[in-house]
C-alpha positions as CSV (number, residue, x, y, z in Angstrom):
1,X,-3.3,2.0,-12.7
2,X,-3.6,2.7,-8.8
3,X,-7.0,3.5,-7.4
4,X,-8.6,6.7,-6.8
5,X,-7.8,6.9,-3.5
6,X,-3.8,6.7,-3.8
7,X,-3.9,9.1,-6.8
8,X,-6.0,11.7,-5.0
9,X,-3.5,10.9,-2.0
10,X,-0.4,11.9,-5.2
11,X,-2.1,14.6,-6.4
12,X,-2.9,16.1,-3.3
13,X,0.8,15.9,-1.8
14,X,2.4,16.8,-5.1
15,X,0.2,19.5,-5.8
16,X,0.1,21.2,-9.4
17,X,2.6,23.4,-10.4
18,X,3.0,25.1,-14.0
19,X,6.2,27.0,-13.7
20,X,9.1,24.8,-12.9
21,X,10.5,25.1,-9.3
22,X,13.3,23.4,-7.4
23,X,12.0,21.0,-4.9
24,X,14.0,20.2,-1.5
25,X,16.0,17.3,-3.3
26,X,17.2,20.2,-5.4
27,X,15.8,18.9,-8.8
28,X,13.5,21.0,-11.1
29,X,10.2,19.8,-10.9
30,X,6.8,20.6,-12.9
31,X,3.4,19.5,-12.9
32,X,2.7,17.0,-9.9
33,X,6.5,16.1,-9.5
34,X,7.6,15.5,-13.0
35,X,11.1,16.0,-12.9
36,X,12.4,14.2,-16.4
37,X,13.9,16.6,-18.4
38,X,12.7,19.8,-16.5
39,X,14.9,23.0,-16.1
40,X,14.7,26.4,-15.1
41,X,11.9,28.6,-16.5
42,X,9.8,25.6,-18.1
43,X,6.2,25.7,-18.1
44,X,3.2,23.2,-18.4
45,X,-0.4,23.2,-19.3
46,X,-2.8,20.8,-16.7
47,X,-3.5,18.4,-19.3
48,X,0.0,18.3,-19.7
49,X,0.8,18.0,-16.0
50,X,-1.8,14.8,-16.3
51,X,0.0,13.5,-18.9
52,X,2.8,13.3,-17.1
53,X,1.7,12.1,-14.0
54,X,0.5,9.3,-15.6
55,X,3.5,8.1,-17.3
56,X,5.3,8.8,-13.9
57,X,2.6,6.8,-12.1
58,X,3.4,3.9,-14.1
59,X,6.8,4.0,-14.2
60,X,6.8,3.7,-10.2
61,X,3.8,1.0,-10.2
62,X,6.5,-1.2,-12.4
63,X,9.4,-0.8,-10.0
64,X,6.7,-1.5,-7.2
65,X,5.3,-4.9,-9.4
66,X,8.7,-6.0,-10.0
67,X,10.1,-5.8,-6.6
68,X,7.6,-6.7,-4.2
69,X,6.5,-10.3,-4.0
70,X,3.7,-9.8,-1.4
71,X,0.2,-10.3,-2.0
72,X,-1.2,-7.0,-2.3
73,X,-4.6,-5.2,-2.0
74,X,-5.2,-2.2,-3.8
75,X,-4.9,0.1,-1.4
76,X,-1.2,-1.5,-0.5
77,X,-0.3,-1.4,-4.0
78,X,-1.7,2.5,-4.2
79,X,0.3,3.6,-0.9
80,X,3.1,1.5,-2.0
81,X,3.4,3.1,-5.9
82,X,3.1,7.0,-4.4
83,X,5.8,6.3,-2.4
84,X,8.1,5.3,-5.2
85,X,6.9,8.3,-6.9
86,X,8.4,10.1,-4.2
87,X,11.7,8.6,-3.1
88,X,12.5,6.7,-6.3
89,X,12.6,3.3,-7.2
90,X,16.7,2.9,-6.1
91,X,16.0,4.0,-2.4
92,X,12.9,1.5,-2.4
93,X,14.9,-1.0,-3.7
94,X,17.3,-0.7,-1.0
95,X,14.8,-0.1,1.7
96,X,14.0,-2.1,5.0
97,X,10.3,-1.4,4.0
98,X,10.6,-3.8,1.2
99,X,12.4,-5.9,3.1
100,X,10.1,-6.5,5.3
101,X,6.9,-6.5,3.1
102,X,8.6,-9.2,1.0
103,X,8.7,-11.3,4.6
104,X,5.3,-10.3,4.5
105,X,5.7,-8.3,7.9
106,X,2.7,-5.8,6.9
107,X,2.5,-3.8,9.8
108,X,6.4,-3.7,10.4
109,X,6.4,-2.4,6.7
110,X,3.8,0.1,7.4
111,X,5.3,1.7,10.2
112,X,8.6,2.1,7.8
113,X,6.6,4.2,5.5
114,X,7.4,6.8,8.5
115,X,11.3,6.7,8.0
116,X,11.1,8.6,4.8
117,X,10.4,12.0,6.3
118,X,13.5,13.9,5.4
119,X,14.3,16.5,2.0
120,X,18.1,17.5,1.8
121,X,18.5,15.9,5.3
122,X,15.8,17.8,6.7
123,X,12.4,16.2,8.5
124,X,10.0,18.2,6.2
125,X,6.2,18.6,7.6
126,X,4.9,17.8,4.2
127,X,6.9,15.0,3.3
128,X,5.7,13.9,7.4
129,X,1.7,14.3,6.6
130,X,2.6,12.4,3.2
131,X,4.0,9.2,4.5
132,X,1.2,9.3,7.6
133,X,-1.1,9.6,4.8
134,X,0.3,6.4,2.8
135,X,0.7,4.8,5.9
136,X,-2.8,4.8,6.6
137,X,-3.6,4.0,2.9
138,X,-1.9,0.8,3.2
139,X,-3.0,-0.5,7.0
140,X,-7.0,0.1,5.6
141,X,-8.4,-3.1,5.7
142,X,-5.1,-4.5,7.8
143,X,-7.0,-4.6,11.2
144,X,-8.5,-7.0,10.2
145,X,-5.6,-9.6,9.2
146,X,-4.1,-8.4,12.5
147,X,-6.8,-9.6,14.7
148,X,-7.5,-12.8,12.5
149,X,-7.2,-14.8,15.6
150,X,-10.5,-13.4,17.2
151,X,-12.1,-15.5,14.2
152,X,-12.2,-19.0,14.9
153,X,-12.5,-21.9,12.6
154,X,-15.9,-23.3,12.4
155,X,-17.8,-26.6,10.9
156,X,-21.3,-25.1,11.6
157,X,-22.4,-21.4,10.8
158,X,-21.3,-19.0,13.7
159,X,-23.0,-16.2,15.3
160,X,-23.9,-13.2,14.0
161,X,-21.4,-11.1,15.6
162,X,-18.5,-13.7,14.5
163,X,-20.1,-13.8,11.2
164,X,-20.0,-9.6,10.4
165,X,-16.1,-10.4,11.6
166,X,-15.2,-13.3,9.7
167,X,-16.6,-11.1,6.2
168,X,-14.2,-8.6,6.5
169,X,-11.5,-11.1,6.9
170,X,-12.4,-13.0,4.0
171,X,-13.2,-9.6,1.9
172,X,-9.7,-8.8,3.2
173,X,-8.1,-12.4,1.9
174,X,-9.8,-12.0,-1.5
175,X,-8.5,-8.6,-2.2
176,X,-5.0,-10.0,-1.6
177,X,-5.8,-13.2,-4.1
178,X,-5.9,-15.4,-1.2
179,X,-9.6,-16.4,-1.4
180,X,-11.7,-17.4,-3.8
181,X,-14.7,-18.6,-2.3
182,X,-18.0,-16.9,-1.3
183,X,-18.0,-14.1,1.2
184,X,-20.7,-15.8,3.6
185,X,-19.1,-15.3,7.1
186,X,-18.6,-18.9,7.4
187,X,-15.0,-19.6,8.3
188,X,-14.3,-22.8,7.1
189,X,-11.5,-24.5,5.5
190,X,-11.1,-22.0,2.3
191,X,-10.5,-19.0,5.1
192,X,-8.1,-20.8,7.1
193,X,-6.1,-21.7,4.4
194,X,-5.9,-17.8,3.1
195,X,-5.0,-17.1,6.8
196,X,-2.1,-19.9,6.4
197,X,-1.3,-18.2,3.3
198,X,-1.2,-14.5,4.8
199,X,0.8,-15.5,7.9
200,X,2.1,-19.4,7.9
201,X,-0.7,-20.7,10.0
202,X,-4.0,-21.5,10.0
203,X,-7.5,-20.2,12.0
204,X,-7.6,-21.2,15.5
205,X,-9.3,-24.8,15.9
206,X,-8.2,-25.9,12.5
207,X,-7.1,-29.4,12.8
208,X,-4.6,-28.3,10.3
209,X,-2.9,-26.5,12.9
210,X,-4.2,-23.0,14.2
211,X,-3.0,-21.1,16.6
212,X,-5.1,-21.8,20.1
């Protein structure tokens, strides 16, 4: 199941409805965006609308475990599942998003989130807010992974200052399944070789090969 944040972030954006209503896309929808089996004049309960949304929500978070090969955090994998919610698993499995996050170009995929802005061919202000919303969803924690470089690979224990870095990147590398070891600040071998994982090379002043 996705995390609290990204299924406030549905919940919020869908918004509950009891009496069925035809969306932009033209489809009847009920509850927060159920549209299986929904026609004119159909009502729902809120336990029912939960109940729905949950078998929705997984339903998108299999299309989004089957097609993307990334390592994920769970914020990623949040922003990433609402947005198949939304546009459907066909168009995600066509999209240059996925593309991309399966090249593991995280911030190239990010700003793609922004590309799906449009209801019956028209830019919608809701569905804009949404995707800006998932977008920033996704990029939490990516700062750090962008700026890796700024942590250097070290045989001794470094500084303070590089140290309060060097956690969130390994904090970062763990929640992706890149790093098992202990979140100490210390940027040794382990973190390089998450970085080489993440992006194909290693910390800067690896022997290994980092990026000077």
């Amino acid at each position: 199941m996705i995390n609290d944040a990204a299924l406030r972030l549905v919940k919020e954006f869908e918004g509950l409805n009891e009496v069925a209503y035809l969306c932009p896309a033209r489809r009847w929808t009920i509850g927060y965006g159920h549209t299986r089996g929904v026609r004119s004049g159909h009502r729902c309960t809120e336990r029912e609308a939960e109940d729905w949304l949950v078998e929705d929500l997984l339903e998108a978070e299999g299309v989004v475990k089957y097609l993307v090969t990334a390592p994920l955090t769970e914020n990623q994998y949040g922003a990433l599942v609402s947005l198949v919610f939304n546009i459907g698993g066909g168009n995600f499995r066509s999209s240059t998003l996925l593309r991309m996050l399966n090249g593991c170009d995280y911030a190239g995929a990010a700003d793609q989130f922004l590309k799906w802005t449009k209801g019956g061919g028209v830019e919608l202000p809701g569905l804009k807010r949404r995707r800006e919303a998932e977008r920033a969803l996704f990029l939490e924690g990516m700062q750090v992974a962008v700026e890796y470089p700024l942590v250097q690979y070290a045989s001794k224990r470094p500084d303070a200052k590089c140290q309060a870095y060097a956690k969130k990147l390994q904090i970062f590398l763990r929640d992706m399944g890149l790093y098992s070891g202990e979140v100490d600040g210390w940027p040794g071998e382990m973190t390089s070789m998450g970085v080489y994982k993440l992006t194909g090379h290693y910390l800067a002043g690896d022997g290994r090969g980092g990026l000077g």
